[in-house]
MARBA-3410 file (N, C-alpha, C, O; in Angstrom, 1 decimal):
215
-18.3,4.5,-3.6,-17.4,5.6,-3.4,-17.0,5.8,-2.0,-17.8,5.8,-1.1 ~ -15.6,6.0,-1.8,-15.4,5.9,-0.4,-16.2,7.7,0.3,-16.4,8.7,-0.3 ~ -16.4,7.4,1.8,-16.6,8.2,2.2,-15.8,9.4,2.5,-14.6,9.2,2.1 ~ -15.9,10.6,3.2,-15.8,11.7,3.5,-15.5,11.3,4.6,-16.3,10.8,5.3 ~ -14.1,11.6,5.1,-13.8,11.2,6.7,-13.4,12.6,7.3,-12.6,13.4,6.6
-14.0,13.0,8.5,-13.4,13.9,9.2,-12.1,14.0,9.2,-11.5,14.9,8.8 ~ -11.6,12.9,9.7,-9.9,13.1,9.5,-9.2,11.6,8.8,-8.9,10.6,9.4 ~ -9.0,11.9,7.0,-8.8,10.6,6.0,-7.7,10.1,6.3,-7.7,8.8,6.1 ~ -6.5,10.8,6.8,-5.2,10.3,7.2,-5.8,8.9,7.6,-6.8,8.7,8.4 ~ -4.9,8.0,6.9,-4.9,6.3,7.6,-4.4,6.4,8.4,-4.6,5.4,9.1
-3.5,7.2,9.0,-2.5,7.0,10.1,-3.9,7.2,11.6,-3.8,6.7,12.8 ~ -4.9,7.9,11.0,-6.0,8.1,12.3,-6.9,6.9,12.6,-7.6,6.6,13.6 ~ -6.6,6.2,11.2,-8.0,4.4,11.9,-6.7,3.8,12.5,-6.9,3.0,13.5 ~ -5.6,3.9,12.2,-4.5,2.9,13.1,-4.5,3.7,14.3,-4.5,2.9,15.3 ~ -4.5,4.9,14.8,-4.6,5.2,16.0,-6.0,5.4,16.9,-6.1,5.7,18.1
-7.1,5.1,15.9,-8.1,4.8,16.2,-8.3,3.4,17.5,-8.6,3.2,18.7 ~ -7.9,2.5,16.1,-7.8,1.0,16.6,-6.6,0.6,18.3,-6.8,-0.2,19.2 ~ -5.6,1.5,17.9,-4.7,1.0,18.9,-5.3,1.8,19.9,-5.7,1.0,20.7 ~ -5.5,2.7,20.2,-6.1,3.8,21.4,-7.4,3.0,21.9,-7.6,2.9,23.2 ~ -8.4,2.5,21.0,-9.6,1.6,21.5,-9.2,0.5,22.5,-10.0,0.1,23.4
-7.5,-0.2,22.2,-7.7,-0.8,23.2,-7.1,-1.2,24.5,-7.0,-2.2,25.3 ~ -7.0,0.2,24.3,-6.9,1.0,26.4,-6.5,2.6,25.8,-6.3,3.0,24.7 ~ -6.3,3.3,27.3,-5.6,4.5,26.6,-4.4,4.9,26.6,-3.7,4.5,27.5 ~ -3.9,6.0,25.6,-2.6,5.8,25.4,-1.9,6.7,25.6,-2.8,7.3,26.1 ~ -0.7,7.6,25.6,-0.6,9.2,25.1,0.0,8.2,23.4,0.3,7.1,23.1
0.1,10.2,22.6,1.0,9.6,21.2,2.1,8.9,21.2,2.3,8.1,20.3 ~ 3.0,9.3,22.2,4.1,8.3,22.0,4.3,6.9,22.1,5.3,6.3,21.8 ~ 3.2,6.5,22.6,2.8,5.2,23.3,2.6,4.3,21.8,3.2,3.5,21.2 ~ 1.3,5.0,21.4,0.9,4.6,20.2,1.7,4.6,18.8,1.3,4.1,17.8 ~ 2.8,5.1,18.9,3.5,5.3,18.4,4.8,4.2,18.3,5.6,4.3,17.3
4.8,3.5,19.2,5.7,2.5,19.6,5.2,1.1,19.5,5.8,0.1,19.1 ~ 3.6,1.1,20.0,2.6,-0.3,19.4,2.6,-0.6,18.0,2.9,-1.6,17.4 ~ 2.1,1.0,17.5,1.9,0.6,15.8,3.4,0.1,15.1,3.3,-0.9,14.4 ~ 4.6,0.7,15.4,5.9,0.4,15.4,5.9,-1.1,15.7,5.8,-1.8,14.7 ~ 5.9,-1.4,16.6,6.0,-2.6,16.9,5.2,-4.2,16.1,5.5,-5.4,16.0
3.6,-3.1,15.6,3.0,-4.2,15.5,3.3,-3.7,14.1,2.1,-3.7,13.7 ~ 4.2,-3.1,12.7,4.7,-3.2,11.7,3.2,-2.8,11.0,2.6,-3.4,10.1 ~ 2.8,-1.9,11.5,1.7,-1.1,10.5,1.8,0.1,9.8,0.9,0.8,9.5 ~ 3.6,0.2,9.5,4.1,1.1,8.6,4.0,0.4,7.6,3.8,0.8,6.5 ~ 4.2,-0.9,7.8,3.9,-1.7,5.9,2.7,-2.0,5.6,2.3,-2.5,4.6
1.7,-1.6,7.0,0.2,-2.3,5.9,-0.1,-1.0,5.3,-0.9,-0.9,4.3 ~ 0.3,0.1,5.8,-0.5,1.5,5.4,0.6,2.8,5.4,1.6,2.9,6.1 ~ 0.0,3.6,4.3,1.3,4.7,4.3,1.1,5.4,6.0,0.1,5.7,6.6 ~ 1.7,5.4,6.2,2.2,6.3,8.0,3.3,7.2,7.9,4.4,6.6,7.6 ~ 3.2,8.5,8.0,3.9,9.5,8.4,4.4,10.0,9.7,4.4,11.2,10.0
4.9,9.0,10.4,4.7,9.1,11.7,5.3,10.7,12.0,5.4,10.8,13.2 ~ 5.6,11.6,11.6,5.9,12.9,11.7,4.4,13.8,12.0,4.2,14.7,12.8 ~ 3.6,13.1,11.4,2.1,13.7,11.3,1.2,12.9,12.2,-0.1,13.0,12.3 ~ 2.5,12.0,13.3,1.2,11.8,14.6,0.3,12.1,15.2,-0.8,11.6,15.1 ~ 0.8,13.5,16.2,0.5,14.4,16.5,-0.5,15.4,16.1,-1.4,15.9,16.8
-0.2,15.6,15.0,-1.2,16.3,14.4,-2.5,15.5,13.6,-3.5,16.0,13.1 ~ -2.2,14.4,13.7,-3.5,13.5,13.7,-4.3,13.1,15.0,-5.5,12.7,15.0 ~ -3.6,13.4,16.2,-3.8,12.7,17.4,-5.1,14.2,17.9,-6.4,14.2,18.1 ~ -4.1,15.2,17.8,-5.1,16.3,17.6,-6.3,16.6,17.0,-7.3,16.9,17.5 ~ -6.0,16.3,15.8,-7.8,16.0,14.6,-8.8,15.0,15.2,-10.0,15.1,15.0
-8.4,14.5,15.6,-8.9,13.1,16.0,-9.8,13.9,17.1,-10.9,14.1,16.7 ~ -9.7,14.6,18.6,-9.7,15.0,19.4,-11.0,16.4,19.2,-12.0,16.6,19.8 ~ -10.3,16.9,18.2,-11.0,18.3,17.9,-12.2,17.9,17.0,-13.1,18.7,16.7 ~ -12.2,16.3,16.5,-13.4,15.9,16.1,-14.6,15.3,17.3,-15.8,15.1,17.2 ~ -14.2,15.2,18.1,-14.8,14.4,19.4,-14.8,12.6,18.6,-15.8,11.8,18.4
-13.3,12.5,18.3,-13.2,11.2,18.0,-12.3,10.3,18.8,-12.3,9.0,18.8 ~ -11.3,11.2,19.6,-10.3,10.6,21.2,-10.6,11.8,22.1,-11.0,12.9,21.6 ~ -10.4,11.6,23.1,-10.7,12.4,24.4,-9.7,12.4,25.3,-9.4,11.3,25.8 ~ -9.3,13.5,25.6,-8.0,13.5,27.0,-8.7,13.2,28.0,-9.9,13.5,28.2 ~ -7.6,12.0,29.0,-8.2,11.4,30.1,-7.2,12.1,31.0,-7.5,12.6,32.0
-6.2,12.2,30.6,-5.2,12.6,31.9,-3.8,12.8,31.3,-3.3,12.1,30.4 ~ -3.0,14.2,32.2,-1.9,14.6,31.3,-0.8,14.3,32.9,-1.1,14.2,34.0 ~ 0.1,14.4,32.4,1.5,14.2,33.5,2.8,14.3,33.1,3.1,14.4,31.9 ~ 3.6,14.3,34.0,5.0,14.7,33.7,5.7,13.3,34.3,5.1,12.5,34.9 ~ 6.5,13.2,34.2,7.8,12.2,34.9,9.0,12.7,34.7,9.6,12.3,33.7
9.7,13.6,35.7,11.0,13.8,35.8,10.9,14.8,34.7,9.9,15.3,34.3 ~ 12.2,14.9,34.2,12.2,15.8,33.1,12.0,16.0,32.0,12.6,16.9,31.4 ~ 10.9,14.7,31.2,10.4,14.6,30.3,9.1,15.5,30.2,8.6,15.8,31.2 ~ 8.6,15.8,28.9,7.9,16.8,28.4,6.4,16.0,28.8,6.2,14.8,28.7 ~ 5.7,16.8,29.2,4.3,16.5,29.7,3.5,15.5,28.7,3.5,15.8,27.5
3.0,14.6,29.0,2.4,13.5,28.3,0.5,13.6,28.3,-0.1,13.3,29.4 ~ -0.1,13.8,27.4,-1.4,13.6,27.0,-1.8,12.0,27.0,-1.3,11.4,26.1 ~ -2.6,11.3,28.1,-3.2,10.0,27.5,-4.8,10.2,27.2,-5.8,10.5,27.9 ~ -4.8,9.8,25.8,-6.5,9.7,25.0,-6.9,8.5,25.3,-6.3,7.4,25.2 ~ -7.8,8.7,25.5,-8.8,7.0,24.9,-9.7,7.7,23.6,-9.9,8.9,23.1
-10.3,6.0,23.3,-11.5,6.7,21.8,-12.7,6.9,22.4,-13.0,6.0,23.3 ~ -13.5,7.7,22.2,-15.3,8.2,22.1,-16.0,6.9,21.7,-15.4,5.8,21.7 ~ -17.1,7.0,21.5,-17.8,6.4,21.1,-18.2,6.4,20.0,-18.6,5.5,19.3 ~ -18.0,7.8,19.7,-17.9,8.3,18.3,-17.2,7.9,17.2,-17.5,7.6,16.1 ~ -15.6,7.8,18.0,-14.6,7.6,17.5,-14.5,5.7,17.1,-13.9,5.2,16.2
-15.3,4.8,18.2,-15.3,3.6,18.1,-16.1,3.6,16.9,-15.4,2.8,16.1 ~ -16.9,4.1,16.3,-18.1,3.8,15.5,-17.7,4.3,14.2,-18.2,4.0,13.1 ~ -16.6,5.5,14.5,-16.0,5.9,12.9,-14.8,4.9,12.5,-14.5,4.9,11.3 ~ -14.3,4.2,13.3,-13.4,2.8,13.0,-14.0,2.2,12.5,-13.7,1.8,11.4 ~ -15.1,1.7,13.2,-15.6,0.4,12.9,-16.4,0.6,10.9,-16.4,-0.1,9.9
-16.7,1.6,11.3,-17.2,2.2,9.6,-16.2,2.4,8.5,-16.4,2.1,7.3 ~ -15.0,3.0,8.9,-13.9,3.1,8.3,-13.7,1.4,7.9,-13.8,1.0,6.7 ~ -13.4,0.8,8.9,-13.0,-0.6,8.5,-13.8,-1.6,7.1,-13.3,-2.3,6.2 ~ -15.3,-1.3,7.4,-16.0,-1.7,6.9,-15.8,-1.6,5.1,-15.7,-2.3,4.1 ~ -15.6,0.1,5.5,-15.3,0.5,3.8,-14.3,0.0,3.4,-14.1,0.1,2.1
-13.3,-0.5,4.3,-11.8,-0.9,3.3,-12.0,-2.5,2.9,-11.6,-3.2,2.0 ~ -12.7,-2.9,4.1,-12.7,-4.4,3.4,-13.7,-4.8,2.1,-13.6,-5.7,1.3 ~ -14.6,-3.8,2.2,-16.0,-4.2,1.0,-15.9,-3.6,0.1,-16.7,-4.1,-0.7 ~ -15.0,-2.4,-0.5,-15.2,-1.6,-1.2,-13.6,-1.8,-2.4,-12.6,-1.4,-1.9 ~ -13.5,-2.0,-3.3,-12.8,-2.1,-3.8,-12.0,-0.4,-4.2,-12.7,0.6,-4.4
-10.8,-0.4,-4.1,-10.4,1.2,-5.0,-9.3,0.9,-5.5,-8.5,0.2,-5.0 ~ -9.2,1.9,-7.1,-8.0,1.9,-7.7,-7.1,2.7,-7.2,-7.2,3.9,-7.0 ~ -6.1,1.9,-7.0,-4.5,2.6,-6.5,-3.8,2.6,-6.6,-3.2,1.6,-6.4 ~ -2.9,4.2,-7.0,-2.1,3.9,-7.9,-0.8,3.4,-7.6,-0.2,3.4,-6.5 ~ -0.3,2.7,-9.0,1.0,1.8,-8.8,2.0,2.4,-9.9,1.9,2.7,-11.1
3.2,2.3,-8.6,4.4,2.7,-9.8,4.7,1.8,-11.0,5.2,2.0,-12.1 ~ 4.2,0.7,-10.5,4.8,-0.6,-11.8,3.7,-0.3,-12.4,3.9,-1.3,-13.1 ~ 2.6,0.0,-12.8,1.5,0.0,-13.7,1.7,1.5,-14.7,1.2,1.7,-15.8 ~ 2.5,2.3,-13.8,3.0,3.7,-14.6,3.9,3.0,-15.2,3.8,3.1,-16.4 ~ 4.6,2.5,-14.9,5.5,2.0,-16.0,5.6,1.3,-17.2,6.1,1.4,-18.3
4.9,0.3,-16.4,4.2,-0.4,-17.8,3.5,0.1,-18.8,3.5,-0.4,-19.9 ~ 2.8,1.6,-18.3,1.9,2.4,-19.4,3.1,3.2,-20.4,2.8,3.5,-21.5 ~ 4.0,3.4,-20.1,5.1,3.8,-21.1,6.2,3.2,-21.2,7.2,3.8,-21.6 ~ 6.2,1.4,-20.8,7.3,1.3,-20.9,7.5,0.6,-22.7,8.0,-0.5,-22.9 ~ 7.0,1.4,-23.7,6.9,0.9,-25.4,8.2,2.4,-24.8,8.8,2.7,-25.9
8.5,2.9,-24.1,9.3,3.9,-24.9,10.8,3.2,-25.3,11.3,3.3,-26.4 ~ 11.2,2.4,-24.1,12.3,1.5,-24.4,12.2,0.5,-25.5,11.3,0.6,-26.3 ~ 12.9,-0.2,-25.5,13.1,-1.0,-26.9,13.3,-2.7,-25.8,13.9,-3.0,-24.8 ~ 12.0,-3.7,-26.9,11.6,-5.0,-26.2,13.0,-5.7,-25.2,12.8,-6.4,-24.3 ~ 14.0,-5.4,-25.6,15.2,-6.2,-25.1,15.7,-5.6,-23.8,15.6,-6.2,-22.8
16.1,-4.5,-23.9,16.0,-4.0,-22.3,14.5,-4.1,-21.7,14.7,-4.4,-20.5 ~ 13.3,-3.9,-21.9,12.3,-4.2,-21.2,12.5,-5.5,-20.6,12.7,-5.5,-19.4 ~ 12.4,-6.3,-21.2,13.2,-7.8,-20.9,14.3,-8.1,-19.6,14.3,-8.8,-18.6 ~ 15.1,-7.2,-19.9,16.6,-7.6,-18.7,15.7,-6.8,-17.5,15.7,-7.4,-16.5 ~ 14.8,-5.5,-17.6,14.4,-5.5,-16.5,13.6,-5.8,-16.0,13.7,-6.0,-14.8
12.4,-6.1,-16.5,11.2,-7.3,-16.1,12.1,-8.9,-15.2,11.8,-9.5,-14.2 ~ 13.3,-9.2,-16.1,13.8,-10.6,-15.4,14.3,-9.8,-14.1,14.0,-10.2,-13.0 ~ 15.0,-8.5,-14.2,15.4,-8.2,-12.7,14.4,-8.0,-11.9,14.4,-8.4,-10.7 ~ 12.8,-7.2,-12.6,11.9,-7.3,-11.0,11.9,-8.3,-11.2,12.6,-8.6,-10.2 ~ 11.6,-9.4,-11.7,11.4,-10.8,-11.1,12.2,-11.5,-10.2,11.7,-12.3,-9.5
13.2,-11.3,-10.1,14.2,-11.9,-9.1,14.0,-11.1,-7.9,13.9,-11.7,-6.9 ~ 14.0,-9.8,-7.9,13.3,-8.8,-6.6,12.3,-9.8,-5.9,12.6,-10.5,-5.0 ~ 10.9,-9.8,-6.6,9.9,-10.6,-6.1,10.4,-11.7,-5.3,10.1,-11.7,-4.1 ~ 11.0,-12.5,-5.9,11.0,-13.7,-5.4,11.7,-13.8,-4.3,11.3,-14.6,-3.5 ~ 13.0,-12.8,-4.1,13.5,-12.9,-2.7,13.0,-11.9,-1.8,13.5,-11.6,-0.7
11.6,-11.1,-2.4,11.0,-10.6,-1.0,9.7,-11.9,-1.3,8.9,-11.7,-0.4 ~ 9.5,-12.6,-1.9,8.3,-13.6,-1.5,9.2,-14.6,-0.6,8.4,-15.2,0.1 ~ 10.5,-15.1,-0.4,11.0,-16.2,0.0,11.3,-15.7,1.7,11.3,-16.2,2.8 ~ 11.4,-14.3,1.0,11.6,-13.3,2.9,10.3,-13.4,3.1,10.0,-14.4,3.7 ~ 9.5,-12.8,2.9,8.3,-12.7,3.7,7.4,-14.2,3.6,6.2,-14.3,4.0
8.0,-15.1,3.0,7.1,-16.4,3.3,8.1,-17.4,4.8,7.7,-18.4,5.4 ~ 9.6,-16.7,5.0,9.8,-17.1,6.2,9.7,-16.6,7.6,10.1,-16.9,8.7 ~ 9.0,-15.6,6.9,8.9,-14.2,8.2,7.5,-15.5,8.7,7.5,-16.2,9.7 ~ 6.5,-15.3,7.6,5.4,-15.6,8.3,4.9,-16.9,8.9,3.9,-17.2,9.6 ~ 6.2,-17.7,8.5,6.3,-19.1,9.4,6.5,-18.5,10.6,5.9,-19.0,11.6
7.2,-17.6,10.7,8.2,-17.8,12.4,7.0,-17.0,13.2,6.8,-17.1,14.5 ~ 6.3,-16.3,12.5,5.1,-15.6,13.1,3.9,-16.6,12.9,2.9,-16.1,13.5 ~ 3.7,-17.5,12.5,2.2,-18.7,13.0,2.7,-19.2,14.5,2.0,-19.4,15.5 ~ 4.1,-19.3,14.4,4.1,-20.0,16.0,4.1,-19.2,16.9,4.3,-19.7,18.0 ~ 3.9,-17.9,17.0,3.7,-17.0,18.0,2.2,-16.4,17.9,1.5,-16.2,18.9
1.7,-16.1,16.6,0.7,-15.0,16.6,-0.8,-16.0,16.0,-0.7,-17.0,15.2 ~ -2.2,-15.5,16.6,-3.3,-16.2,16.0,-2.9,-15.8,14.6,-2.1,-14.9,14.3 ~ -3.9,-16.6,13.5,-3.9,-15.8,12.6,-4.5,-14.7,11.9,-4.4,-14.2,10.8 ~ -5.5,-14.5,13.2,-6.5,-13.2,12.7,-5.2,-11.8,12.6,-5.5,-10.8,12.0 ~ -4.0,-12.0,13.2,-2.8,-11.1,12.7,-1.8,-11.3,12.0,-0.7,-10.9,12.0
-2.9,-12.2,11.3,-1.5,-12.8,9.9,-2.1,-12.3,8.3,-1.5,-12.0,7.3 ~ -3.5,-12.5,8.6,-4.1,-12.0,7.4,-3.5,-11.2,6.6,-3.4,-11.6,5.4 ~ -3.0,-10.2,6.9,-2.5,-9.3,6.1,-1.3,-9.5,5.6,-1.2,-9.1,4.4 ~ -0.3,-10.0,6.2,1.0,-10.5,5.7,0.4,-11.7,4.5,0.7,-11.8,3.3 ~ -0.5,-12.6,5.2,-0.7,-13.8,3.8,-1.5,-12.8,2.6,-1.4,-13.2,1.4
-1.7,-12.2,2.7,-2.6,-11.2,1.7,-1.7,-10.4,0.5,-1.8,-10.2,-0.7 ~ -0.9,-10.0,1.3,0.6,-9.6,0.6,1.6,-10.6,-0.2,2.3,-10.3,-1.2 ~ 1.5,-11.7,0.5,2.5,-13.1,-0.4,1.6,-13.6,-0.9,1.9,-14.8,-1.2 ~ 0.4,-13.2,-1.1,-0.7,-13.7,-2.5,-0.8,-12.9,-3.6,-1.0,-13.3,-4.8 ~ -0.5,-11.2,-3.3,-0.5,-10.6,-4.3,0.7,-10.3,-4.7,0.7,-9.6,-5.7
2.0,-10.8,-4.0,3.4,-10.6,-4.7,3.7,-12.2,-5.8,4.5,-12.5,-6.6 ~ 2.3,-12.9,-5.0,3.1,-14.3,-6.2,2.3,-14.2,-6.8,2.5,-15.1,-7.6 ~ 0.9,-13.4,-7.4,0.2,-13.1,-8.3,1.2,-12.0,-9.5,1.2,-12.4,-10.6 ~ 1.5,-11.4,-9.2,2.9,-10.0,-9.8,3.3,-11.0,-10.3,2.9,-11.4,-11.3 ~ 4.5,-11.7,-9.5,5.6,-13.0,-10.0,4.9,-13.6,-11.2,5.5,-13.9,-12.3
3.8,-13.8,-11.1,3.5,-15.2,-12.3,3.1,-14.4,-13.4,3.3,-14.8,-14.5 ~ 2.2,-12.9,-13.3,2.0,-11.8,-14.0,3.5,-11.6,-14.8,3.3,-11.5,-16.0 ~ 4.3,-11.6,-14.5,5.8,-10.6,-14.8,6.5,-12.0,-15.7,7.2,-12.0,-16.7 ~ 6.2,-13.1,-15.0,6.6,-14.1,-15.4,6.3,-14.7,-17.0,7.2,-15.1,-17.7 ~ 4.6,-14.7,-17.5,4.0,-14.8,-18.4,4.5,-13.9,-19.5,4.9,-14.2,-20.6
4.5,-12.8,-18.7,4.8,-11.5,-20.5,6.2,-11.8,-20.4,6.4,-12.1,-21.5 ~ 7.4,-11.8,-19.6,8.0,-12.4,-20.0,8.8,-13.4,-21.3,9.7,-13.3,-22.1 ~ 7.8,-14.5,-20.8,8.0,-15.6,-21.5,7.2,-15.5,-22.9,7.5,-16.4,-23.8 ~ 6.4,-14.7,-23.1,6.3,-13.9,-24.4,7.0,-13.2,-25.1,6.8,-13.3,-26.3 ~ 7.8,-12.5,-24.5,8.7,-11.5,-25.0,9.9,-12.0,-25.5,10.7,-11.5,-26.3
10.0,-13.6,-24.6,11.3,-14.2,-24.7,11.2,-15.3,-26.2,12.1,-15.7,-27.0 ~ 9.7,-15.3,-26.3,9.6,-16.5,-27.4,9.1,-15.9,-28.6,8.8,-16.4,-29.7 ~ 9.0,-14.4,-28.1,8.2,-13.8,-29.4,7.1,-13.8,-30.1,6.8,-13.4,-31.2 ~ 6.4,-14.3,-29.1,4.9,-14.3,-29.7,4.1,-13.1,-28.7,2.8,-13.1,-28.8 ~ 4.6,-12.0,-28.0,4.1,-10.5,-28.2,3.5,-10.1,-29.1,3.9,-10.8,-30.1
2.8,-9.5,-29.5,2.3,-9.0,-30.7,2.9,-7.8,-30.8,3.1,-6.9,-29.9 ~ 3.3,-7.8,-32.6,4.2,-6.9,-33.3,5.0,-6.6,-32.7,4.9,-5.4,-32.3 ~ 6.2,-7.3,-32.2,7.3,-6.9,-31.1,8.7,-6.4,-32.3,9.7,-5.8,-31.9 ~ 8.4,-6.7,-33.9,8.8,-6.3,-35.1,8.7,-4.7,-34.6,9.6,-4.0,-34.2 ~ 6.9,-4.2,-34.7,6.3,-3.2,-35.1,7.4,-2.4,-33.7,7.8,-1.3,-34.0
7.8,-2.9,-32.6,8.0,-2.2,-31.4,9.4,-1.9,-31.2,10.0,-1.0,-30.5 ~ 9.9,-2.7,-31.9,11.5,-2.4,-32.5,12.0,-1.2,-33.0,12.4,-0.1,-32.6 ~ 11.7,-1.7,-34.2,10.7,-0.3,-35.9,10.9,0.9,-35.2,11.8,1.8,-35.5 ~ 9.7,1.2,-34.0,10.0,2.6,-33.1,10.7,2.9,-32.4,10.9,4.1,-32.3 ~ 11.4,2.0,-31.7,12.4,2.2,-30.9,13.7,2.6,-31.8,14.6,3.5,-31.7
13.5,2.0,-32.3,15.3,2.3,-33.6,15.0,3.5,-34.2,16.0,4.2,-34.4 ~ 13.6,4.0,-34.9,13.7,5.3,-35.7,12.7,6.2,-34.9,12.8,7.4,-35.2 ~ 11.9,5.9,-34.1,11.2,7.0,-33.3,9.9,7.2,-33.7,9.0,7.6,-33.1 ~ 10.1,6.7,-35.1,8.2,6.9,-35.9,7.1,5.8,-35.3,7.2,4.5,-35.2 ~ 5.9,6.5,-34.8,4.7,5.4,-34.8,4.2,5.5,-35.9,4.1,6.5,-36.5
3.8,4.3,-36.4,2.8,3.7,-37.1,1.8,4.6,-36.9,1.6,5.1,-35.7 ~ 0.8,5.0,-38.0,0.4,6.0,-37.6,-1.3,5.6,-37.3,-2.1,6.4,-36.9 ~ -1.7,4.2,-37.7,-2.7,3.5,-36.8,-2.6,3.6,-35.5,-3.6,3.9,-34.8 ~ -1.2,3.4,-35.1,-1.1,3.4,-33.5,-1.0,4.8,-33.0,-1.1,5.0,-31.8 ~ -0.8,5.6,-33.6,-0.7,7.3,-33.2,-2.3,7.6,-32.9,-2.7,8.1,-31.9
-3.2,7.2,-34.2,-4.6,7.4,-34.4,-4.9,6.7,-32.8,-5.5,7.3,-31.9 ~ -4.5,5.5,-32.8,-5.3,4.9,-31.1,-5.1,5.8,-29.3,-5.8,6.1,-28.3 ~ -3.5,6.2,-30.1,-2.9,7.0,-28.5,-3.8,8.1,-28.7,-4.5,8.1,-27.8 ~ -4.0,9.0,-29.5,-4.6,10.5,-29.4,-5.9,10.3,-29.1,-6.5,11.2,-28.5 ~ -6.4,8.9,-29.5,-8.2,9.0,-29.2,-8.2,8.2,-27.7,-9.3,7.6,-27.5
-7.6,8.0,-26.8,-7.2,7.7,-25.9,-8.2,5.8,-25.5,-8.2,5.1,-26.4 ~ -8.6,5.5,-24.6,-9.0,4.1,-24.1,-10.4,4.9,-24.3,-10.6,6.2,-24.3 ~ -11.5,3.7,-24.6,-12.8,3.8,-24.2,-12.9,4.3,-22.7,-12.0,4.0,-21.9 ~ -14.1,5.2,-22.4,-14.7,5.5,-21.1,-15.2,4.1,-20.3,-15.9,3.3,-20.6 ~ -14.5,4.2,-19.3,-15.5,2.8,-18.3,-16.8,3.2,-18.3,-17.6,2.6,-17.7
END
């Protein structure tokens, strides 16, 4: 079970991590994480910087080192991390890599209702995400060529991690597909039948109302 974090915003272990290594004000940090594309490994609100940079602070998890002005820009706060703050990263981290969690996905919501459509348009749109995938698997498998010749790969992990679970999807999307296409779905008759008159089968009514077994 994940822990209880003083401050759960993800956007606070990414400013955890980048502030650890030197110190920064928020704008600063704000421009690294930007730079270093850690709006796609994790939701970021960069609107709620600030107000993370603060939590962080008021936990004794970053600490003001020194504030200044330059010309007629708005006075600048630079933090570094605590010790505290090094040791609630390092813990945080720990939990995301060891700890499996369910999370929710729009395509898996859809999937759970998509009997409301009828097999044949399910079809035309399953082939369209399929074609999505593939030209973001074909984009992001030439992104991460051009990024081996620049970057170790201990900062690639995550990009290869992502073009494993988008060509896992692909071949997932691809399978039922090719079921749907050859007809060997089960009762894809029975799935029609509802779609055209609206009636369940009232075996399958008896299964929806008594819902899935408890894990």
């Amino acid at each position: 079970m994940a822990k209880r974090r003083r401050v759960a915003n993800l956007l606070a272990l990414a400013v955890l991590t980048v502030a650890g290594q030197r110190p920064m004000h928020p704008y600063e940090m704000a421009s690294v994480l930007r730079a270093r594309g850690k709006d796609e490994d994790m939701p970021i609100k960069w609107g709620s910087l600030y107000t993370v940079v603060r939590n962080l602070e008021k936990h004794g998890l970053l600490e003001a080192v020194e504030s200044g002005r330059q010309g007629g820009r708005p006075e600048r706060t630079v933090y570094r991390v605590t010790d505290a703050g090094r040791e609630e990263a390092d813990d945080w981290t720990r939990e995301l890599l060891s700890t499996p969690v369910r999370e929710p996905s729009s395509f898996v919501a859809g999937l759970s209702v998509m009997g409301g459509l009828g097999p044949d348009e399910v079809m035309a749109l399953l082939r369209e995400r399929l074609e999505a995938l593939e030209r973001r698997l074909d984009a992001a498998r030439r992104a991460l060529e051009g990024e081996r010749a620049q970057l170790p790969r201990l900062f690639l992990v995550e990009s290869e991690y992502a073009i494993a679970m988008c060509e896992a999807e692909a071949g997932w999307v691809r399978g039922l597909l090719a079921e749907l296409t050859e007809g060997t779905f089960p009762d894809l008759d029975g799935w029609r039948a509802y779609r055209r008159t609206g009636t369940v089968p009232p075996e399958v009514a008896d299964l929806a109302e008594r819902g899935r077994p408890a894990d």
